[in-house]
C-alpha positions in Angstrom: 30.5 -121.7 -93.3 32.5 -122.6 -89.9 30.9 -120.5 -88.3 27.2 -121.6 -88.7 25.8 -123.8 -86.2 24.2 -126.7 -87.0 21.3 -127.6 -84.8 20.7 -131.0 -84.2 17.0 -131.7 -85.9 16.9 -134.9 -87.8 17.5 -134.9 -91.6 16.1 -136.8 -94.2 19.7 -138.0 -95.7 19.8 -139.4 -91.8 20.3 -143.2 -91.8 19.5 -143.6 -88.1 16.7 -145.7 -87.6 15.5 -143.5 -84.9 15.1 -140.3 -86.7 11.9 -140.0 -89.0 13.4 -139.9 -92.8 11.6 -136.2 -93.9 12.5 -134.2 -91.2 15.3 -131.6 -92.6 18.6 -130.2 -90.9 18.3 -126.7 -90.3 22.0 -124.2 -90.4 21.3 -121.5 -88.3 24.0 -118.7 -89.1 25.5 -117.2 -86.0 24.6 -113.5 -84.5 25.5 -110.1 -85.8 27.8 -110.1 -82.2 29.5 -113.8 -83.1 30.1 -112.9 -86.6 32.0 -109.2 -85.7 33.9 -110.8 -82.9 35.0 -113.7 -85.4 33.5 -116.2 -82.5 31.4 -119.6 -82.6 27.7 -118.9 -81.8 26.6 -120.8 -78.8 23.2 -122.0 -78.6 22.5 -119.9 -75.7 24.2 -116.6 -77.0 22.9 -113.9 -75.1 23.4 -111.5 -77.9 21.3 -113.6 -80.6 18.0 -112.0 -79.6 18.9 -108.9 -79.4 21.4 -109.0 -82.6 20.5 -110.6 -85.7 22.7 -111.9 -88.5 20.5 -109.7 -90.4 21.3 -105.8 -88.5 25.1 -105.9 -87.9 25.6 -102.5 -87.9 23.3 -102.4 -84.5 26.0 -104.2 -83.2 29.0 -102.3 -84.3 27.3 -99.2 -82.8 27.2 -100.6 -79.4 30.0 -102.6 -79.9 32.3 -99.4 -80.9 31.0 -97.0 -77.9 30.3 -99.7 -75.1 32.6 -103.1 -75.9 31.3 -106.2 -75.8 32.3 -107.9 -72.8 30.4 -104.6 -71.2 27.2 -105.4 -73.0 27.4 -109.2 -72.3 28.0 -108.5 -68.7 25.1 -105.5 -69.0 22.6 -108.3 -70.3 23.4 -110.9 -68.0 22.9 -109.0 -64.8 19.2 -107.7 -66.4 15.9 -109.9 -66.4 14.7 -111.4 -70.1 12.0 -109.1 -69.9 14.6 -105.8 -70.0 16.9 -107.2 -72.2 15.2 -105.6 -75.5 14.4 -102.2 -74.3 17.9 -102.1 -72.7 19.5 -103.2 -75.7 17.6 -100.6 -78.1 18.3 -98.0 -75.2 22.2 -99.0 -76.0 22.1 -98.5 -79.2 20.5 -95.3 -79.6 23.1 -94.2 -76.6 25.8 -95.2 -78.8 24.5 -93.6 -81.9 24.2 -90.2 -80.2 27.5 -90.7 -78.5 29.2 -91.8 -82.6 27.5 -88.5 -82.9 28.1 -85.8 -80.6 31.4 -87.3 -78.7 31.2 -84.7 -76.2 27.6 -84.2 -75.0 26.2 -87.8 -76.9 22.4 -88.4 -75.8 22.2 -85.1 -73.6 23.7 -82.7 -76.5 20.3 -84.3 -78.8 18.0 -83.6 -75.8 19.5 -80.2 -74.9 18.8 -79.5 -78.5 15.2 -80.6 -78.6 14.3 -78.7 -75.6 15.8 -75.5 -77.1 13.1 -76.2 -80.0 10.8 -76.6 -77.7 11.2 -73.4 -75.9 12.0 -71.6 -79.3 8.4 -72.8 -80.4 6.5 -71.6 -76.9 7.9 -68.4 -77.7 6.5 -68.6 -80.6 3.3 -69.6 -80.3 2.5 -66.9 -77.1 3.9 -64.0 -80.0 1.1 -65.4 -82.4 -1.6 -65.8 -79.1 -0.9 -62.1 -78.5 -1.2 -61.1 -81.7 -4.3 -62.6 -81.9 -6.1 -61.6 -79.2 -4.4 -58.1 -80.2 -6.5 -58.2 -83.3 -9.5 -59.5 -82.1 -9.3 -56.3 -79.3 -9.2 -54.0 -82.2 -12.2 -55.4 -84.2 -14.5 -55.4 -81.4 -13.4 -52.1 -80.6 -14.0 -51.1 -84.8 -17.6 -52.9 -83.8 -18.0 -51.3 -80.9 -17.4 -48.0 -82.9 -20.4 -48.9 -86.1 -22.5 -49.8 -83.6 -22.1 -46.0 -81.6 -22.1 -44.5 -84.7 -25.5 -45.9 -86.1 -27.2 -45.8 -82.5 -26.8 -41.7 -82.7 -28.0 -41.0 -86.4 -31.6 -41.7 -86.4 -33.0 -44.3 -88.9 -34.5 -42.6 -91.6 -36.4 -44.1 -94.9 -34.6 -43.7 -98.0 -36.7 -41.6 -99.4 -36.1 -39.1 -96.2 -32.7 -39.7 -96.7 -32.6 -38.6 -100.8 -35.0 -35.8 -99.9 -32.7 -34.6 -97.1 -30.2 -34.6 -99.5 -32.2 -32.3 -102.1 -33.1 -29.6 -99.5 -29.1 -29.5 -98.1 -27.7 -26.0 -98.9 -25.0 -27.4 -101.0 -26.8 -29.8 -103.2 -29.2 -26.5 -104.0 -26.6 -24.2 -104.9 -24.6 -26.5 -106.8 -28.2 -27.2 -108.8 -29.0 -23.3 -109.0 -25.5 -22.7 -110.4 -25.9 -25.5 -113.1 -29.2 -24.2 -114.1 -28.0 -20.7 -114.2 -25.2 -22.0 -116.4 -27.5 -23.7 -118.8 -30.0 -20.2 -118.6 -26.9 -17.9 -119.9 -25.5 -20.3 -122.7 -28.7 -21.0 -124.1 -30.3 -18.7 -126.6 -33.5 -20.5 -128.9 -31.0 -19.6 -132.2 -28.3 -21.4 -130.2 -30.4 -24.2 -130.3 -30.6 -24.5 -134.1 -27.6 -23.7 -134.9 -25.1 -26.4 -136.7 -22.7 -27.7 -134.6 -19.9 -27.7 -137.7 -20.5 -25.1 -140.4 
């Protein structure tokens, strides 16, 4: 690879009297950035941190929306300590922007707040309808409880024996009996049902 860069460890193939003979030379391959841009990966490559060989798509993201020289200069201006969460936040920029050209981070944000809003909509239709339900079965509550507070309590043998002694129960039973009296002769009785 011409591109790799060789750090200088000792190796054990060394002949160097000064190098111990089981140490091991490591090839470190260059950065996702060095490897798109076709460029030797300098030992203090800004972009290697934040870019390895391993994610070059992260790269071509930013690279594609931002350029590189801007997120070189962008990294260089920025403390260590910013330098990840900056380069994540340039990525995801990018990715929106690939995205949505004309509205890019803000278009995804619009459209998460109008789900948002959508939702609390939502959810106060589904709290009023709630509470509208629980109104009306306190109210049906409200109503059995009236309704047993102004018929007394009675046993239930008051109860069947109020229902004897009602006019329409009695007539009913007078007619049936009546019924039975006219129908019924003792020959009747005897007779075959099937001759």
């Amino acid at each position: 690879m011409e591109n790799d860069t060789i750090r200088n460890t000792p190796s054990k193939f060394s002949h160097s009297s000064s190098l111990p003979p089981l140490a091991s030379q490591i090839v470190m391959s260059p950065c996702a950035a060095c490897k798109i841009l076709r460029r030797r990966c300098a030992e203090k490559c800004v972009l290697a941190p934040y870019f390895p060989p391993t994610e070059p798509a992260k790269f071509t993201t930013a690279h594609r929306v931002f350029g590189a020289s801007n997120i070189i200069k962008f990294l260089q201006e920025l403390p260590e300590s910013q330098r990840a969460d900056a380069v994540s936040s340039m990525v995801y920029e990018a990715s929106a922007r690939i995205r949505d050209p004309v509205y890019g981070c803000a278009g995804a944000i619009c459209h998460l707040q109008n789900q948002v809003n959508e939702l609390q909509a939502q959810l106060a239709k589904s709290q009023v309808e709630l509470m509208n339900m629980q109104l009306q079965q306190s109210n049906l509550l409200a109503m059995i409880c009236m309704e047993m507070n102004e018929t007394p309590q009675e046993s239930p043998q008051q109860s069947i024996d109020n229902f004897i002694s009602s006019p329409t129960y009695s007539s009913d039973y007078q007619n049936n009996l009546n019924f039975f009296e006219d129908n019924t002769s003792p020959n009747s009785l005897w007779e075959p049902l099937w001759t």
